[in-house]
Phi, psi and omega in degrees: 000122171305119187281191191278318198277335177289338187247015183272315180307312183292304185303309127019284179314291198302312169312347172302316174256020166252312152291135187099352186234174206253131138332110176256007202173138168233136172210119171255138196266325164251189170305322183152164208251277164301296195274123171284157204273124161001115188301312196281354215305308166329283194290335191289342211220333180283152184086311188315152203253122157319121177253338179176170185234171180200186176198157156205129219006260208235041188226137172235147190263117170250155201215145184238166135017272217259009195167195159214144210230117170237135202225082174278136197281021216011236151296302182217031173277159167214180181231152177230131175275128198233130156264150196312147197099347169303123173294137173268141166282186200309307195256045170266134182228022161200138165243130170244112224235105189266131192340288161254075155215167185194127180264082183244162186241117198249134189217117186270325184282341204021068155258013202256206185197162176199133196189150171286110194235082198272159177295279166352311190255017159091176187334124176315301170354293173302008201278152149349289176349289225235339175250055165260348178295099200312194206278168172261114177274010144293324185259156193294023199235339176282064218228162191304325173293348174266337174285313159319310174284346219272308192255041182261014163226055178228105183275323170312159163338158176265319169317325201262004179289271176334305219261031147284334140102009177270323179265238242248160192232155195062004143328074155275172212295008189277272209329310164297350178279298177320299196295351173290316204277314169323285143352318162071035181261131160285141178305334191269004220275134190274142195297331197282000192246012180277126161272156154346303222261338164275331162306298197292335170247019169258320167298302149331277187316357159291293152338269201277017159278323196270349165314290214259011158259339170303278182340312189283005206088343191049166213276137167284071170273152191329287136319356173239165170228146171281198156332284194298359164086006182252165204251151162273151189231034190288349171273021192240023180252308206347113165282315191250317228271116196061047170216062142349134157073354201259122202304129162310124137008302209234348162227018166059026174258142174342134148285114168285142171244143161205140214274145144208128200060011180103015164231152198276130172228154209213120205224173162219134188292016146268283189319315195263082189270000000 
């Protein structure tokens, strides 16, 4: 599943070619895709000026006038700037289509979304989505100290704490195995029993992990590509994260895999007390 840097990547991409320009055509190929798609959507969006684009945590925004086209890539969607007249393929089920361009979207599990958020109906913040969502671990409002106060009656694991997505969002399961091992945290560590000073190097190592796979392109997962039909290549940074048996980076003993919530995590006992 495309994580916050594949899709930080993504918004990256579109924008250039979104903001400041007018919808000339919307076309949907099905019913929809997890969701069905805005029936209206065609009259709510043609002639409208793109005003800007955002994500929160692993939803991209495009944001209009009178509203926001909130866009998830699910399991395996990604989007392309195509110029108009490219025949769409089996699993293309949306276009949004800016003058001689078309902003498409290929989603093959169709597990992704595309939905209507109107100004009428109040902050986007507030949509069902989104406002359940923890801090932007990018942004200044996220810091070791709020992790710390957050999780001082959070008995679970600090992995499955980070990737549930309420004190902080978008940490998915790459991102949260790497950012542990910096960190020098074990994945198994109950959240309430992490001091500050380890929150204060955990929060970082949150930062500049997801910092420097935004920077790689984000990770060539099986299913994503980027705007540009090119690959990422951040997983070739990797320490932990999918190399089971393979010597740690930094004191060469096995990596270890082990399941927690039905997800794979992947640490090493040494680095990681």
């Amino acid at each position: 599943m495309p994580e916050l840097p594949e899709v930080e990547v993504t918004r990256r991409g579109v924008a250039p070619h979104l903001e400041g320009r007018a919808v000339t055509a919307v076309v949907m190929r099905h019913t929809g895709l997890r969701w069905p798609f805005p029936a209206d959507l065609q009259q709510r969006l043609a002639g409208r000026v793109v005003r800007s684009t955002g994500r929160r945590g692993k939803y991209l925004l495009i944001n209009f006038d009178h509203g926001t086209l909130i866009v998830h890539l699910g399991m395996s969607g990604h989007l392309r700037i195509l110029p108009l007249g490219i025949a769409p393929q089996k699993h293309d089920h949306f276009d949004l289509v800016v003058g001689k361009q078309v902003m498409r979207m290929t989603d093959p599990r169709r597990f992704g979304a595309v939905l209507w958020h109107d100004v009428a109906d109040g902050d986007i913040e507030e949509h069902m989505l989104l406002r359940g969502l923890g801090l932007e671990p990018l942004e200044d409002k996220f810091s070791a100290r709020e992790l710390h106060r957050q999780t001082r009656n959070r008995s679970a694991p600090i992995k499955q704490v980070l990737l549930a997505g309420d004190i902080v969002v978008g940490v998915g399961n790459i991102y949260a195995s790497e950012s542990l091992f910096k960190a020098g945290i074990n994945p198994k560590t109950a959240a309430s029993k992490i001091s500050l000073p380890r929150y204060e190097k955990l929060a970082a190592a949150i930062r500049e992990t997801l910092a420097a796979a935004i920077e790689q392109g984000g990770s060539s997962l099986r299913d994503f590509i980027a705007v540009n039909g090119q690959s990422g290549y951040f997983q070739q940074s990797y320490f932990v994260y999918n190399r089971t048996g393979e010597e740690c980076r930094i004191c060469a003993t096995p990596i270890r895999q082990i399941k927690q919530g039905q997800r794979s995590t992947f640490y090493c006992v040494i680095c990681q007390r």
